[in-house]
Structure formats: C-alpha cells, structure tokens
DSSP file (Angstrom, degrees, kcal/mol; ACC not computed):
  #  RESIDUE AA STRUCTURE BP1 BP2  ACC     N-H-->O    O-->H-N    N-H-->O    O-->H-N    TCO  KAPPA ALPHA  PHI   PSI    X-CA   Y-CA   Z-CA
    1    1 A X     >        0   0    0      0, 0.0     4,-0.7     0, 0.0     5,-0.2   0.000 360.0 360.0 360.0 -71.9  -13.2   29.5   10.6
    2    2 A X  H >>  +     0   0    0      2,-0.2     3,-2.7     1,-0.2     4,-1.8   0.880 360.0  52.8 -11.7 -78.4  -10.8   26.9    9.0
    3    3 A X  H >> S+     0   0    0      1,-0.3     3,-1.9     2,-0.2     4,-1.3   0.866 107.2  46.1 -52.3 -58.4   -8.3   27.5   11.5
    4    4 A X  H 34 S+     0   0    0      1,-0.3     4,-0.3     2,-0.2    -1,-0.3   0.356 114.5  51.0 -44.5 -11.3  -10.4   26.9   14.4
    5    5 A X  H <X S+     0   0    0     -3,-2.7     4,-2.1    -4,-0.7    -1,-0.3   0.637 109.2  50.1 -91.4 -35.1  -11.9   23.7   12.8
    6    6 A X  H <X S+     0   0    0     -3,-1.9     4,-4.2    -4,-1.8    -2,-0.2   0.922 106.7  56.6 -97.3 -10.6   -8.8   22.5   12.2
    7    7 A X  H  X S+     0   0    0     -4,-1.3     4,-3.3     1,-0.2     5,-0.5   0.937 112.1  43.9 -23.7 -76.6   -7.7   23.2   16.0
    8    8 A X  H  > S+     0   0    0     -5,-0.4     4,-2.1    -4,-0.3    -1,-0.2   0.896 107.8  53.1 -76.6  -7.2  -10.3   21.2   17.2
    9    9 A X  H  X S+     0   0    0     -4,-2.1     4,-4.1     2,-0.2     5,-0.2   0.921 114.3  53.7 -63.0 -44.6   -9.9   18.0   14.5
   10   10 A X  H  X S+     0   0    0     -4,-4.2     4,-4.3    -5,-0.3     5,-0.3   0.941 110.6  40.8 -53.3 -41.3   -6.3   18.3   15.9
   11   11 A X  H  X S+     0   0    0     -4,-3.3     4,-2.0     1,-0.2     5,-0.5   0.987 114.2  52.0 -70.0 -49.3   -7.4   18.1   19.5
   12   12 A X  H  X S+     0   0    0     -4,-2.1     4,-1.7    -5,-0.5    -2,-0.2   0.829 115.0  41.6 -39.4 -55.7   -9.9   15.5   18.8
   13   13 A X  H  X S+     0   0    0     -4,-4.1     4,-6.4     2,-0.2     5,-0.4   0.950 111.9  57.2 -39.2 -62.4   -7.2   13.3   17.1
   14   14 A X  H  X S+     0   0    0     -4,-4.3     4,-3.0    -5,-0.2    -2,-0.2   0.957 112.8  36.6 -42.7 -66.1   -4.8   14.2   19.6
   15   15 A X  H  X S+     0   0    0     -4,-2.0     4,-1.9    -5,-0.3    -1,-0.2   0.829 118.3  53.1 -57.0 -19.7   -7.1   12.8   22.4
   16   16 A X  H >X S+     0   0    0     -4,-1.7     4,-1.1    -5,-0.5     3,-1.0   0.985 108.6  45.0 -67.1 -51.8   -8.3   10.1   20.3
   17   17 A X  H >X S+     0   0    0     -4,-6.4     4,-2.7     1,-0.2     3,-1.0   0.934 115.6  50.8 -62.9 -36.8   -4.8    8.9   19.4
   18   18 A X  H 3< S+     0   0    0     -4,-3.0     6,-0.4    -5,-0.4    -1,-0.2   0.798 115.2  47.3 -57.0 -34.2   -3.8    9.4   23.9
   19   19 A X  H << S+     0   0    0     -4,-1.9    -1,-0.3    -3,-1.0    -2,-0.2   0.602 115.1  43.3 -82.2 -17.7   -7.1    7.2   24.6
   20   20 A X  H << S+     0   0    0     -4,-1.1    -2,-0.2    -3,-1.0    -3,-0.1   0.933 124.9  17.0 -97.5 -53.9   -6.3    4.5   22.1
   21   21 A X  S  < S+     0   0    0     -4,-2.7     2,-0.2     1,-0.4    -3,-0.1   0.841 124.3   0.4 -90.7 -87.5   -2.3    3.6   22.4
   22   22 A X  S    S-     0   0    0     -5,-0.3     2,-0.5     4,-0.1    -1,-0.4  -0.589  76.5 -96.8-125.4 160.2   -1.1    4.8   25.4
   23   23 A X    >   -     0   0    0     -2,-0.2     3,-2.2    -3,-0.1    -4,-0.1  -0.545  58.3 -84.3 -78.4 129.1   -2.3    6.8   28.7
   24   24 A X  T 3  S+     0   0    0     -2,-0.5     2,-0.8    -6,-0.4     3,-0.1  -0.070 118.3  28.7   9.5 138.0   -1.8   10.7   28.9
   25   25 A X  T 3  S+     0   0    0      1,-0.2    -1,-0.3    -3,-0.1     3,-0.1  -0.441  96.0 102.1 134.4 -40.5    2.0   11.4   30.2
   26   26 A X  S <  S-     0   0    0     -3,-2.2    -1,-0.2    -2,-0.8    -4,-0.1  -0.363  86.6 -95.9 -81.9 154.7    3.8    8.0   28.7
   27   27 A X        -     0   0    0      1,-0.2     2,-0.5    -3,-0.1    -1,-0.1  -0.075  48.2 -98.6 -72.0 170.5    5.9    8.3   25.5
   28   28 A X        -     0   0    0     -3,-0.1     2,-0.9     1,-0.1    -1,-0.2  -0.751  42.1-127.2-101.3 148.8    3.8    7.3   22.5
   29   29 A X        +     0   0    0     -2,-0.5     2,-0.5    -3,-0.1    -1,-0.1  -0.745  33.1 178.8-111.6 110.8    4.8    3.6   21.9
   30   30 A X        -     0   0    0     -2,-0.9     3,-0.1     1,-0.0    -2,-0.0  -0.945  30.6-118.2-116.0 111.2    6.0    2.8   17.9
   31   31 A X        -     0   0    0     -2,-0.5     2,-0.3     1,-0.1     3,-0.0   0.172  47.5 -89.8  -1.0 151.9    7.3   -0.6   16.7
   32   32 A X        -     0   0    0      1,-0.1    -1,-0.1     3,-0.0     3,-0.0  -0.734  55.2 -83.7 -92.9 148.6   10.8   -0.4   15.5
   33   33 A X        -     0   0    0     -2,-0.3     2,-0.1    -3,-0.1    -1,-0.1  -0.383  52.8-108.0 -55.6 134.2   11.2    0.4   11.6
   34   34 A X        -     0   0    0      1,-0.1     3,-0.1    -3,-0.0    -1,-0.1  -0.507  43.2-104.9 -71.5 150.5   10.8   -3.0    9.6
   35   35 A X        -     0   0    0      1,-0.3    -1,-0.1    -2,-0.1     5,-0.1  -0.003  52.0 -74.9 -95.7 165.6   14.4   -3.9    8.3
   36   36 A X     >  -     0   0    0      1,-0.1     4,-1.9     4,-0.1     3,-0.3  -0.191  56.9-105.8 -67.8 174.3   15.0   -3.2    4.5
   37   37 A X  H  > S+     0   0    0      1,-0.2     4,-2.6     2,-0.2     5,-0.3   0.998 115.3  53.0 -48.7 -67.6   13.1   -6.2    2.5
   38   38 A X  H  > S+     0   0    0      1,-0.2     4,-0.9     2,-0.2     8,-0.5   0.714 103.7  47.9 -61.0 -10.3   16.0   -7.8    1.7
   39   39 A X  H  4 S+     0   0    0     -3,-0.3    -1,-0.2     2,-0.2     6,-0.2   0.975 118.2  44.6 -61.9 -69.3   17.7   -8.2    4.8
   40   40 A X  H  < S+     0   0    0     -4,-1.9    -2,-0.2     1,-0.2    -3,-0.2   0.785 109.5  51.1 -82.9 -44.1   14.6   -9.5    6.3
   41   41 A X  H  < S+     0   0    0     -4,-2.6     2,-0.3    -5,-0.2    -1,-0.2   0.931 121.9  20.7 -42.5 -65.0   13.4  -11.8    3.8
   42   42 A X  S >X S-     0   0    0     -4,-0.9     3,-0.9    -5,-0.3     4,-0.7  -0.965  86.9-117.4-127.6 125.7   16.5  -13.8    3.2
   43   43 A X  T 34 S-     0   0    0     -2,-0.3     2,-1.7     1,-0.3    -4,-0.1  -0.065  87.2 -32.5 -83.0 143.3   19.2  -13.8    6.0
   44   44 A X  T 3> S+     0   0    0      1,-0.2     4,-2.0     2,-0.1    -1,-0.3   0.261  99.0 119.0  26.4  15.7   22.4  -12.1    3.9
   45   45 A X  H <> S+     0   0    0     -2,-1.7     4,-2.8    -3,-0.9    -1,-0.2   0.998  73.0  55.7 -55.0 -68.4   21.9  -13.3    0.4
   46   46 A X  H  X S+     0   0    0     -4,-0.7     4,-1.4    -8,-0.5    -1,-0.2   0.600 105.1  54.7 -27.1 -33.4   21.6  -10.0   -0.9
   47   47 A X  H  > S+     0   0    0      2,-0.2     4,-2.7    -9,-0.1     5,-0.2   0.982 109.5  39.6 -33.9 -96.3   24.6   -9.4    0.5
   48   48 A X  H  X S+     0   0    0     -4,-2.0     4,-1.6     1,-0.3    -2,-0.2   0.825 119.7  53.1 -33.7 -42.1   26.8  -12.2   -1.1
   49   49 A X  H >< S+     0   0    0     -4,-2.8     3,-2.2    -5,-0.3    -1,-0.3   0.973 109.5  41.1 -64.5 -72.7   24.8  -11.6   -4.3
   50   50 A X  H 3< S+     0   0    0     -4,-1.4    -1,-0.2     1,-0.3    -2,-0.2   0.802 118.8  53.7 -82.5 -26.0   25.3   -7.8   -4.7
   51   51 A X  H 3<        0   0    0     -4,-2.7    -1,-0.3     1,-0.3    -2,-0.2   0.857 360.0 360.0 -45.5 -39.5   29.3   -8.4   -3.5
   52   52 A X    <<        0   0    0     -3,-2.2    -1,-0.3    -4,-1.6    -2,-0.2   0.310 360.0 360.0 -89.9 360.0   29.9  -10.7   -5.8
C-alpha cells in the first residue's frame, strides 16, 4: 500500500514540478548556487582580512 501511494505522490510531483518550470523534454532549469556570503556581500574584504 505505502509503496504504491508513494509511486503516485512521486508521479504527481513529478508532473507537477514538469508543468510548473519547464515543458516535458527540456533540462530542468536551476539558478546558479549563490556565492559564499562573504564573497558576495563585500567585494574581497574577507579576503584581505582573513590574509592578513
């Protein structure tokens, strides 16, 4: 029973997620991973700082 429920949340997800982002057959499209905090917050301080 379980398995077969969890078969069909998966398809259901699966189609949900296919309908939502992108159409059937195209790669699923993710943003690039945000860059660590400190990087991205202030341009190479962190840097200098932790060098130093």
């Amino acid at each position: 029973e379980l398995l077969t429920d969890l078969a069909k949340a998966r398809r259901k997800k699966k189609k949900r997620h296919n309908s939502l982002k992108t159409p059937p057959g195209s790669p699923p499209h993710q943003p690039p991973p945000p860059p660590p905090a400190g990087l991205s917050g202030t341009s190479g301080s962190p840097r200098s700082f932790r060098s130093s």
